[in-house]
FIKOLZA-1660 file (N, C-alpha, C; in steps of 0.1 Angstrom, whole numbers, plus 5000, padded with zeros to 4 digits):
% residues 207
   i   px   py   pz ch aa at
   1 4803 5742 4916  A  X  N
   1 4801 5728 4919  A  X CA
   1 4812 5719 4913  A  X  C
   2 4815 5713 4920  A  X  N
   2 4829 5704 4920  A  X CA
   2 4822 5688 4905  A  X  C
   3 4829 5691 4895  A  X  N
   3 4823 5678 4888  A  X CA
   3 4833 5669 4891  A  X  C
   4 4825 5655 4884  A  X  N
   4 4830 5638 4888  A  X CA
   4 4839 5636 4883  A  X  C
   5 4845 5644 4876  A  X  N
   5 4860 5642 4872  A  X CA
   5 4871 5648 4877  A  X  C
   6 4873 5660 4886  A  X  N
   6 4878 5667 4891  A  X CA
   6 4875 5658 4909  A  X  C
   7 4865 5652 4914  A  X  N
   7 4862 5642 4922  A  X CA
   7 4873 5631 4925  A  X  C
   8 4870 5627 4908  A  X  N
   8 4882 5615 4908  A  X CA
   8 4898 5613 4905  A  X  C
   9 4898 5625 4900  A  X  N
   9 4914 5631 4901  A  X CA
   9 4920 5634 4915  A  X  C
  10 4906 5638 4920  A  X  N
  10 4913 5648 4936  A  X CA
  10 4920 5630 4945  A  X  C
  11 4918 5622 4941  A  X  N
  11 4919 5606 4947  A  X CA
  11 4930 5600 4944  A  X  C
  12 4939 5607 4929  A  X  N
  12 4952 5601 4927  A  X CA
  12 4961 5608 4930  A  X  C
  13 4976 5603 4934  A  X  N
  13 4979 5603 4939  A  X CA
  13 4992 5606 4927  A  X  C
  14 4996 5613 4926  A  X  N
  14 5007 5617 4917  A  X CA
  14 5020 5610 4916  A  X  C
  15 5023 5614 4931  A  X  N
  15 5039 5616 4937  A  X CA
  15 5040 5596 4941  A  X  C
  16 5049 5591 4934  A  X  N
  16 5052 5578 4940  A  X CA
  16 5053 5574 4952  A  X  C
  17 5048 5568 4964  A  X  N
  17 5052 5558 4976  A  X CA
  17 5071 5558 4977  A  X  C
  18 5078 5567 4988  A  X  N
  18 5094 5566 4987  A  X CA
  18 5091 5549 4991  A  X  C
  19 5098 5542 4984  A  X  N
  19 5102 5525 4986  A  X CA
  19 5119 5531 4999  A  X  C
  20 5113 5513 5007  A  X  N
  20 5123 5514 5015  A  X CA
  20 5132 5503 5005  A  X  C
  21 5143 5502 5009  A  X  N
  21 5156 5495 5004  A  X CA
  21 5152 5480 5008  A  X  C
  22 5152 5471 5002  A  X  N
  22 5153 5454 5006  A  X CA
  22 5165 5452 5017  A  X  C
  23 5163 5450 5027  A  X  N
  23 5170 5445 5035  A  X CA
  23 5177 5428 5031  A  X  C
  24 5187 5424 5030  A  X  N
  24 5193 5412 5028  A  X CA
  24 5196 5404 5037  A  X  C
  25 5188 5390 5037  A  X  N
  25 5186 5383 5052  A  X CA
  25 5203 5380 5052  A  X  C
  26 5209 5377 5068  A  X  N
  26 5217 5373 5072  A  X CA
  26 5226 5359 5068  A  X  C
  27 5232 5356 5068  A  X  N
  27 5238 5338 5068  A  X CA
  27 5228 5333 5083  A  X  C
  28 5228 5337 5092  A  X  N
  28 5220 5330 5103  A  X CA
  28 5206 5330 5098  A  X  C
  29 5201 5344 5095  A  X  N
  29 5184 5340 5096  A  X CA
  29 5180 5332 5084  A  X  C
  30 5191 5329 5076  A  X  N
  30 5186 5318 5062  A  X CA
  30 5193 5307 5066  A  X  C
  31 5200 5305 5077  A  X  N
  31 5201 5289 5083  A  X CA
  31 5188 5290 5090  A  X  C
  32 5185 5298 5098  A  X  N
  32 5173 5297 5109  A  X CA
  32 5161 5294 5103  A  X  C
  33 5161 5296 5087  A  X  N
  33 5148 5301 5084  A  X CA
  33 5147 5285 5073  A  X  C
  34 5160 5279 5070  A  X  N
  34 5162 5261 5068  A  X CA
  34 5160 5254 5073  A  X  C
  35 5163 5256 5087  A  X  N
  35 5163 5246 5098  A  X CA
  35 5147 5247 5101  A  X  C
  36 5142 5255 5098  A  X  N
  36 5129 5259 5104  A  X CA
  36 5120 5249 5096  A  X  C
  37 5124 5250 5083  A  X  N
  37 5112 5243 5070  A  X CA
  37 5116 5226 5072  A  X  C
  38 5132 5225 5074  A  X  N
  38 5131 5211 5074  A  X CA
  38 5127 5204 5089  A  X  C
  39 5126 5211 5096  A  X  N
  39 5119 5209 5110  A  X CA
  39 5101 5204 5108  A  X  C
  40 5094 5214 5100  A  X  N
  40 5084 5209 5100  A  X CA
  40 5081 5199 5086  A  X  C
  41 5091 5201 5076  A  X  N
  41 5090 5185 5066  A  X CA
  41 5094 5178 5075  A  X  C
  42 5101 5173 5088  A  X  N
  42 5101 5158 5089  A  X CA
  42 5090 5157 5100  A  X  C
  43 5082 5170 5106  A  X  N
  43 5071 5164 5112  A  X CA
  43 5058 5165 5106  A  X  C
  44 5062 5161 5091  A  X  N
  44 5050 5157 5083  A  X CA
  44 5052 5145 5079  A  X  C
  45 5066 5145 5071  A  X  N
  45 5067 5133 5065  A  X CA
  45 5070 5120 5073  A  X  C
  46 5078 5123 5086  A  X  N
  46 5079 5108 5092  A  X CA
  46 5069 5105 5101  A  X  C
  47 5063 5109 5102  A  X  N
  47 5050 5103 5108  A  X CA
  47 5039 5093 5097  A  X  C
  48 5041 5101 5084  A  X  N
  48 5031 5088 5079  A  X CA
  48 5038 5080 5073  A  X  C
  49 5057 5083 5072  A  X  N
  49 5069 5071 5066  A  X CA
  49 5064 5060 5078  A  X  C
  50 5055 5065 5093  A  X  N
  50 5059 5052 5102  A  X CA
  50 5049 5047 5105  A  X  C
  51 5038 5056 5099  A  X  N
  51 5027 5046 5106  A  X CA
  51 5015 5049 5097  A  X  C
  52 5013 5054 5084  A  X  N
  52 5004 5056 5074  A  X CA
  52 5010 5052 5063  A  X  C
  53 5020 5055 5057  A  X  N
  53 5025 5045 5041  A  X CA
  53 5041 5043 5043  A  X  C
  54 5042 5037 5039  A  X  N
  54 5059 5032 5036  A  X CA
  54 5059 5025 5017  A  X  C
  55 5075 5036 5009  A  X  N
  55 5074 5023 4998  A  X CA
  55 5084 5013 5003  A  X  C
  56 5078 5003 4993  A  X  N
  56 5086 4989 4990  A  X CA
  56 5084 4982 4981  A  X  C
  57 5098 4979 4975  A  X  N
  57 5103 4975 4961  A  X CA
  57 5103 4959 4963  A  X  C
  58 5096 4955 4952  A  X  N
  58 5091 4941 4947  A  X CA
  58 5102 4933 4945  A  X  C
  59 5102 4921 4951  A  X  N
  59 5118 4913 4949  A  X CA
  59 5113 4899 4944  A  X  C
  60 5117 4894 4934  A  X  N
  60 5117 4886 4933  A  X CA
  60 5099 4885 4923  A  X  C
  61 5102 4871 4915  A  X  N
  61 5091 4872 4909  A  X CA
  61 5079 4864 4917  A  X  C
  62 5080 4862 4925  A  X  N
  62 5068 4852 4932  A  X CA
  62 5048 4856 4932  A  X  C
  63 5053 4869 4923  A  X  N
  63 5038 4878 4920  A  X CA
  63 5037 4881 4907  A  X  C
  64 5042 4873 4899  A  X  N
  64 5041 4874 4881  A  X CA
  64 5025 4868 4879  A  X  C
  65 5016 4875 4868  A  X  N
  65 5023 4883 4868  A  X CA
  65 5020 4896 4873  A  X  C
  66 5012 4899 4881  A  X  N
  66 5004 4906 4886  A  X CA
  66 5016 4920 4890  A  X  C
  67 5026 4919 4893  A  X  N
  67 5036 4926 4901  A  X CA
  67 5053 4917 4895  A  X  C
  68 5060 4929 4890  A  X  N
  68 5071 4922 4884  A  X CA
  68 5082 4928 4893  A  X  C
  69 5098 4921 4894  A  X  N
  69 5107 4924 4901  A  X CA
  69 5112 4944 4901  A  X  C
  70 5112 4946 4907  A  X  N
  70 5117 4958 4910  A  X CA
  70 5111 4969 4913  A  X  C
  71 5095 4966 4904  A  X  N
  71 5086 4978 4908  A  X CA
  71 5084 4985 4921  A  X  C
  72 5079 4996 4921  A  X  N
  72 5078 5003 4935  A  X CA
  72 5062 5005 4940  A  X  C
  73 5066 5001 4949  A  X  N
  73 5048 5002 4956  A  X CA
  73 5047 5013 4968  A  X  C
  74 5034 5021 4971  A  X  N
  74 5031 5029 4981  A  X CA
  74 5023 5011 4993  A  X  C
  75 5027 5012 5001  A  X  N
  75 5020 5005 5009  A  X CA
  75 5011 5014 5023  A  X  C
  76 4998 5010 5023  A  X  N
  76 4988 5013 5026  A  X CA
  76 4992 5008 5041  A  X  C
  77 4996 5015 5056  A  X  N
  77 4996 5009 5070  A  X CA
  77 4981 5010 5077  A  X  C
  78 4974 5014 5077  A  X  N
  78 4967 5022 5082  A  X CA
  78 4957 5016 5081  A  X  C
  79 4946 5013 5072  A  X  N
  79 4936 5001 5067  A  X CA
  79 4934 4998 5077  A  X  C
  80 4947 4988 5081  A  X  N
  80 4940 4976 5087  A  X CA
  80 4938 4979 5100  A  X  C
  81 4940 4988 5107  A  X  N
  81 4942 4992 5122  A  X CA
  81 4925 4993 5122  A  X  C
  82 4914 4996 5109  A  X  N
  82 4904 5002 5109  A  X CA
  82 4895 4984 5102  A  X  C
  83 4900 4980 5098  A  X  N
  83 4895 4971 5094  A  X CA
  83 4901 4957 5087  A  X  C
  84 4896 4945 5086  A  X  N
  84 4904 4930 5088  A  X CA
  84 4904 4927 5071  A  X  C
  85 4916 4923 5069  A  X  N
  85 4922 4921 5055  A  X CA
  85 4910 4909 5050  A  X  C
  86 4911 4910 5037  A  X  N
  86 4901 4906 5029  A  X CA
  86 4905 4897 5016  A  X  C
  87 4897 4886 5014  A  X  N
  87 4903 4875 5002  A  X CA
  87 4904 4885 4991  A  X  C
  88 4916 4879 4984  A  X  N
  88 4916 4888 4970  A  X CA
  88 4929 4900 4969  A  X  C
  89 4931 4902 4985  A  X  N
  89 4941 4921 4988  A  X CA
  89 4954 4913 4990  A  X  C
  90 4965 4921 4981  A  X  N
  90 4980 4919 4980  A  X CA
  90 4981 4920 4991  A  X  C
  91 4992 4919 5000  A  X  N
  91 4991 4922 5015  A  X CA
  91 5010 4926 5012  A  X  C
  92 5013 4928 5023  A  X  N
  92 5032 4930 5025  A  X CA
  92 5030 4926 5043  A  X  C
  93 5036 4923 5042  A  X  N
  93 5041 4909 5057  A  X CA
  93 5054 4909 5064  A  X  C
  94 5055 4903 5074  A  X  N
  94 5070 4901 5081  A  X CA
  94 5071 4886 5078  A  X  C
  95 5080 4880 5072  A  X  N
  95 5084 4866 5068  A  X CA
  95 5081 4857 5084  A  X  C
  96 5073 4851 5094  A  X  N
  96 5070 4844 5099  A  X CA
  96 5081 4838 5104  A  X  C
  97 5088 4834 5093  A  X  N
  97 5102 4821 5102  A  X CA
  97 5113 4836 5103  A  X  C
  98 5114 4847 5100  A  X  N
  98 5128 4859 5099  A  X CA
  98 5115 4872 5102  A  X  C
  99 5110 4877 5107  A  X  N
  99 5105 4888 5106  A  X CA
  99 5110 4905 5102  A  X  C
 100 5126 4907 5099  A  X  N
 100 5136 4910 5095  A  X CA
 100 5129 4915 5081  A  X  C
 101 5122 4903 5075  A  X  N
 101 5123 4896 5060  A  X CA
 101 5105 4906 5058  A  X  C
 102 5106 4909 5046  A  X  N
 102 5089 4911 5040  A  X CA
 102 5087 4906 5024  A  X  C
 103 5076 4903 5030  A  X  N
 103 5068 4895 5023  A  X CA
 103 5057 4897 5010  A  X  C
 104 5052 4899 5002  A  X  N
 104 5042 4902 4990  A  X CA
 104 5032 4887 4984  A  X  C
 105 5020 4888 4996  A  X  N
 105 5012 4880 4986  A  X CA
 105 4997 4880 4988  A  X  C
 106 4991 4872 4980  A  X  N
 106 4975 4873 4983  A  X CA
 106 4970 4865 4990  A  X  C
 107 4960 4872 4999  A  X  N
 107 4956 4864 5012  A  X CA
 107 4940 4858 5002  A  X  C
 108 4947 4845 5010  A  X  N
 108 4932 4836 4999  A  X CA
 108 4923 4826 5013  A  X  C
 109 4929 4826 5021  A  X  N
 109 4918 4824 5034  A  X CA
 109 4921 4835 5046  A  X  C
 110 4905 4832 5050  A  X  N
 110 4905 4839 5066  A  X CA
 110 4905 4828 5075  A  X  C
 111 4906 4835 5085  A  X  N
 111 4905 4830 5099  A  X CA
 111 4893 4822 5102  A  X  C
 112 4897 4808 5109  A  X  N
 112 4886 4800 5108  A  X CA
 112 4880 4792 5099  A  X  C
 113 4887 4793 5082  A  X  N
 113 4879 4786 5072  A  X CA
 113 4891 4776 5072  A  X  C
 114 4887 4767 5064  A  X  N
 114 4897 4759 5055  A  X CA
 114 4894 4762 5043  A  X  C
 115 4913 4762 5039  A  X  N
 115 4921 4760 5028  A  X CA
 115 4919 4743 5020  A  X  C
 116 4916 4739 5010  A  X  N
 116 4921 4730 5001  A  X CA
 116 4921 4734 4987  A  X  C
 117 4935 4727 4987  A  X  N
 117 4942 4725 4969  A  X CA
 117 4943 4712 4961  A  X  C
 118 4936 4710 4948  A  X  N
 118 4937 4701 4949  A  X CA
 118 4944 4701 4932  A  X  C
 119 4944 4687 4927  A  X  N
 119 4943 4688 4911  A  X CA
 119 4956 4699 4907  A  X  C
 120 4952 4710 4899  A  X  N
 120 4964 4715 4888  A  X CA
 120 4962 4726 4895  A  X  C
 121 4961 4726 4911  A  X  N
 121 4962 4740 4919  A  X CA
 121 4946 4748 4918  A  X  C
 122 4936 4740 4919  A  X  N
 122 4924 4742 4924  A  X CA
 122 4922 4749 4935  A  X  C
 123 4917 4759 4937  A  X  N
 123 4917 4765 4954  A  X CA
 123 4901 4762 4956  A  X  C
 124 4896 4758 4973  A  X  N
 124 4880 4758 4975  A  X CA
 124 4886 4762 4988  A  X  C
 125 4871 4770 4989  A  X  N
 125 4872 4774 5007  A  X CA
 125 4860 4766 5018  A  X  C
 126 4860 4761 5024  A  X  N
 126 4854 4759 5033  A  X CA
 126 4850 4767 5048  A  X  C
 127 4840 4775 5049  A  X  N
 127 4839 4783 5059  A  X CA
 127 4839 4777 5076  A  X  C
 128 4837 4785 5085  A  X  N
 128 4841 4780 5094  A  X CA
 128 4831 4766 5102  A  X  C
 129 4820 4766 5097  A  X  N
 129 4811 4761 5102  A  X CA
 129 4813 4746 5090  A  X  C
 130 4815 4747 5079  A  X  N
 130 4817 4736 5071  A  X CA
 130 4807 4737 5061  A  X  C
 131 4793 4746 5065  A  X  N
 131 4783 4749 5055  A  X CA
 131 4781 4757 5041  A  X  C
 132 4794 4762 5040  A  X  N
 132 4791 4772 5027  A  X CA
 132 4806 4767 5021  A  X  C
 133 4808 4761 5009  A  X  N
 133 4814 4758 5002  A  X CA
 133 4823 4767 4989  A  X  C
 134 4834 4772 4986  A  X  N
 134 4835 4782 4977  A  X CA
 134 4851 4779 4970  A  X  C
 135 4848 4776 4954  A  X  N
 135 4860 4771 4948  A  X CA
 135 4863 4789 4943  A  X  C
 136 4872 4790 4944  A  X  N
 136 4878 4803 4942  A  X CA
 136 4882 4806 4928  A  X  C
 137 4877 4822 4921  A  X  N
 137 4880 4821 4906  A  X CA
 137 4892 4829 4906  A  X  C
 138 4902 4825 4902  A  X  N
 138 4917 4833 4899  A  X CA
 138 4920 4835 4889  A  X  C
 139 4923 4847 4883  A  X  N
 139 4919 4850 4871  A  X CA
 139 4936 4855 4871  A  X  C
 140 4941 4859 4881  A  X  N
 140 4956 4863 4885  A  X CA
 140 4965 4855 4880  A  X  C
 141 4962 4840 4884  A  X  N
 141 4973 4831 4883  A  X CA
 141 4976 4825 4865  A  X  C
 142 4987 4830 4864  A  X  N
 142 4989 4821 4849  A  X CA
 142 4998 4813 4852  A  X  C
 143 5005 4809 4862  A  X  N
 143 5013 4800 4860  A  X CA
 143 5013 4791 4876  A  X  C
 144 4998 4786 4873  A  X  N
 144 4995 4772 4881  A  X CA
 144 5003 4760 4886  A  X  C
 145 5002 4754 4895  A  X  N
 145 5007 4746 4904  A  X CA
 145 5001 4735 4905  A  X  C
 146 5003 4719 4902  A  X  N
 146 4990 4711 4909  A  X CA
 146 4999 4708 4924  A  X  C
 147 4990 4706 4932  A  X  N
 147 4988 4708 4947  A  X CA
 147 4981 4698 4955  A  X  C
 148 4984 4691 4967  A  X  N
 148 4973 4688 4974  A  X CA
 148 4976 4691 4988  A  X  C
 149 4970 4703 4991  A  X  N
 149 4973 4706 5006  A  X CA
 149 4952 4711 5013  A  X  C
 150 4953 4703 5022  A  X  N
 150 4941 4710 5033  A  X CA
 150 4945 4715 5044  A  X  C
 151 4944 4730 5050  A  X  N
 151 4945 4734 5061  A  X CA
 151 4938 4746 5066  A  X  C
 152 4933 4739 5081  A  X  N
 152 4922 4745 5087  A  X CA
 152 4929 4759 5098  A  X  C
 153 4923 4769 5094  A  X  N
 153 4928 4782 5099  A  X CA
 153 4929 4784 5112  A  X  C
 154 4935 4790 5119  A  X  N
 154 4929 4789 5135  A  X CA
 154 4925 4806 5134  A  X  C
 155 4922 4812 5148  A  X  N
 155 4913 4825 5153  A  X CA
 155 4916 4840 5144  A  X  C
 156 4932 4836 5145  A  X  N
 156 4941 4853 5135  A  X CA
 156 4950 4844 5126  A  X  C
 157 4946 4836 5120  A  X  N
 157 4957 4832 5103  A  X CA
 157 4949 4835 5095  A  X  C
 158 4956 4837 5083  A  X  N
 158 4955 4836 5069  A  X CA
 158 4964 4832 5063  A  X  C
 159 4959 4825 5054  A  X  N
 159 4966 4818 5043  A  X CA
 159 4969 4824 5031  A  X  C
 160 4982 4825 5029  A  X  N
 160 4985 4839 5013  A  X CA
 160 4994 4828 5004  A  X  C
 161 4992 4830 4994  A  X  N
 161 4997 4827 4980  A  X CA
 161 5000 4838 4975  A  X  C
 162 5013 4832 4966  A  X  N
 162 5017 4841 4954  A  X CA
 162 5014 4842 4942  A  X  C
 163 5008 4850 4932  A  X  N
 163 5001 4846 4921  A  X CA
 163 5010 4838 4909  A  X  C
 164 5024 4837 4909  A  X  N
 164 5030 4828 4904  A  X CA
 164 5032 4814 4913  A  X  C
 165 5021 4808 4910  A  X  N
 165 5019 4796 4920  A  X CA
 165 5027 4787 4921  A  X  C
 166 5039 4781 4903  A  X  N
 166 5047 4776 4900  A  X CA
 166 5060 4779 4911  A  X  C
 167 5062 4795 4915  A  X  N
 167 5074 4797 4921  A  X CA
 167 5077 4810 4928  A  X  C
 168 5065 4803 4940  A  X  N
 168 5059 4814 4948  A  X CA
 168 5063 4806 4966  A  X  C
 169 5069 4814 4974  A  X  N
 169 5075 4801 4986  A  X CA
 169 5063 4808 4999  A  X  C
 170 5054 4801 5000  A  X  N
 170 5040 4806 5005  A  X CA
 170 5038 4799 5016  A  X  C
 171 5022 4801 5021  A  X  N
 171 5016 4794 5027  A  X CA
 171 5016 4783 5027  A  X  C
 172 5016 4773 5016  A  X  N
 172 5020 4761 5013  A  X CA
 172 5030 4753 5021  A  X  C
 173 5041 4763 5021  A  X  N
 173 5052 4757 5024  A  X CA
 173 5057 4758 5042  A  X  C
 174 5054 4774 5046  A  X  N
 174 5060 4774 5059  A  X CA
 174 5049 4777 5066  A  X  C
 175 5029 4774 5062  A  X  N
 175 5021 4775 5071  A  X CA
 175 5012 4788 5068  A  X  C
 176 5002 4791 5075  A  X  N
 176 5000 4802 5078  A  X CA
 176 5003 4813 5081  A  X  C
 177 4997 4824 5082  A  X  N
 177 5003 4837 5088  A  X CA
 177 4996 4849 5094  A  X  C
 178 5002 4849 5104  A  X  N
 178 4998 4857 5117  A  X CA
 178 4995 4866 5117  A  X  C
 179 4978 4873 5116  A  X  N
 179 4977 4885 5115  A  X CA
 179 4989 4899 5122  A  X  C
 180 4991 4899 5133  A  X  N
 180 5002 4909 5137  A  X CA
 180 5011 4907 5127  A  X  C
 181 5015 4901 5118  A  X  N
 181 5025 4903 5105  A  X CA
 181 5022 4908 5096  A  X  C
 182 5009 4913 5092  A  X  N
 182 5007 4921 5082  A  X CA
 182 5009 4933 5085  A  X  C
 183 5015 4938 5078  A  X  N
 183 5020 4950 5080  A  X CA
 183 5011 4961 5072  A  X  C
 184 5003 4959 5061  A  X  N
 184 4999 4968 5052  A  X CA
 184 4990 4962 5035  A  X  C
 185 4986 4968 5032  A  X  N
 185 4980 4962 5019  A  X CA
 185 4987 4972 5005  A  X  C
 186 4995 4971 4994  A  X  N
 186 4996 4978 4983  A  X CA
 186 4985 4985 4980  A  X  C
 187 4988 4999 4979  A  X  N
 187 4978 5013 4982  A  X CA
 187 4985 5015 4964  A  X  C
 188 4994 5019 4957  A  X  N
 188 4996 5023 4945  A  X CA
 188 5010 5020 4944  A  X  C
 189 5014 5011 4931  A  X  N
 189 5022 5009 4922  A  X CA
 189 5027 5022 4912  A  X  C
 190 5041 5029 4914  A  X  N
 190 5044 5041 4913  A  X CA
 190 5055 5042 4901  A  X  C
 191 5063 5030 4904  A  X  N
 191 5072 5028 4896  A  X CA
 191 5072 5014 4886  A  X  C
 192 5073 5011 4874  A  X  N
 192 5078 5021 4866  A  X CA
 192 5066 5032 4861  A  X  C
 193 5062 5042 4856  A  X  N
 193 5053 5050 4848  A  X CA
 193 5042 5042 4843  A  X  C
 194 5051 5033 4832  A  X  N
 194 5037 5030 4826  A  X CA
 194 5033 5016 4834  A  X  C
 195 5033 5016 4845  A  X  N
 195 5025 5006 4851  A  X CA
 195 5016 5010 4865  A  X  C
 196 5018 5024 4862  A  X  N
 196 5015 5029 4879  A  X CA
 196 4999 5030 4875  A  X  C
 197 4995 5025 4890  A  X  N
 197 4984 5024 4894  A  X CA
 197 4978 5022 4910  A  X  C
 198 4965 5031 4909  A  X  N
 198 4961 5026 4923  A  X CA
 198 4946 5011 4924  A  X  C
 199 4960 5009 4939  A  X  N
 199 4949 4996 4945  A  X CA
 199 4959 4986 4929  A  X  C
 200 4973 4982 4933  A  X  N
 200 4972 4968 4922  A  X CA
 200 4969 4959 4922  A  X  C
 201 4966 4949 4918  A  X  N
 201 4967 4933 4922  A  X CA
 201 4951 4933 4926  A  X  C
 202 4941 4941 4930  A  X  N
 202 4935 4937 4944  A  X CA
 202 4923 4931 4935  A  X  C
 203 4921 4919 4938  A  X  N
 203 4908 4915 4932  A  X CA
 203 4895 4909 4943  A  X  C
 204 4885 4913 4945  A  X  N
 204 4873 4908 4948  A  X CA
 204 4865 4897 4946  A  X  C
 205 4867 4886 4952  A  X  N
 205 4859 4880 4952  A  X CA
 205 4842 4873 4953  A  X  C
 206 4838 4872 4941  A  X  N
 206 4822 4872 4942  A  X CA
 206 4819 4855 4949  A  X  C
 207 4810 4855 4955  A  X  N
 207 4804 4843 4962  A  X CA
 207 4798 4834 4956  A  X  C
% end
């Protein structure tokens, strides 16, 4: 009778596997085999460089302090194709009078309401019907503006402000802005380290 040990011996295998030699890829099949990886990184990456996120670098201080010059943002394209921007969300824009040009600010009316500023830069909203009244709490702005402007939205405007109200070249100045110019909302603030975060700036407004 055959025992379990003489069983499990009879199963190994003594003699080593002969190894074949490593064949050494070519100069062509390691261009072929380059061309091949960066073929499918750019049909990953430019598709959502064109129509899911783009970055873009903060110019200028017109969003102090919420957003300071140079930082780098992920901008969010995509959102809005699914749904209509909202009081309170940074937005990034085509400059209206240069569309060339983009833009960084917070949309503080919709479509259909009125805007009035009054006093040391007071914001209220007026809805579309005239019935629901709403002075806006900005907790963003430190560096206030007094103001007196009223304007009534039409079907696709919004009205955006910069959170540096003092020295911010906005709504105020060249009007409303045309929903097809929004281009996106700040999705995450990346650069520098210690300020990276997702969703910046974005604040909510309670009723």
């Amino acid at each position: 009778m055959m025992s379990a040990t003489s069983l499990m011996n009879d199963n190994i295998t003594t003699t080593p596997p002969s190894l074949k030699p490593e064949q050494k890829k070519t100069f062509r099949e390691e261009a072929l085999e380059t061309f091949r990886f960066v073929l499918i990184a750019l049909a990953i990456v430019v598709p959502v460089r064109m129509f899911v996120a783009q970055p873009f670098f903060v110019s200028g201080a017109s969003m102090d302090p919420t957003f300071a010059d140079h930082q780098y943002l992920i901008v969010d394209e995509i959102s809005y194709r699914f749904t209509e921007p909202a009081r309170g969300e940074v937005v990034i824009f085509k400059y209206p009078q240069n569309p060339s040009q983009y833009f960084i600010k917070r949309i503080i009316g919709l479509p259909g309401e009125t805007v009035l500023i009054t006093g040391a830069g007071q914001v209220t909203i007026k809805s579309k019907d005239a019935k629901i009244t709403t002075t806006l709490n900005e907790p963003y702005v430190a560096f206030p503006k007094s103001d007196n402007i009223e304007r009534t939205l039409g079907a696709n405007e919004y009205f955006v402000m910069g959170d540096n109200r003092a020295g911010s070249f906005d709504s105020r100045l060249w009007g409303p802005l045309e929903r097809d110019l929004i281009v996106g909302k700040a999705l995450v603030r990346l650069f520098p380290f210690s300020t990276a975060e997702l969703l910046p700036g974005q604040f909510k407004q309670t009723q």
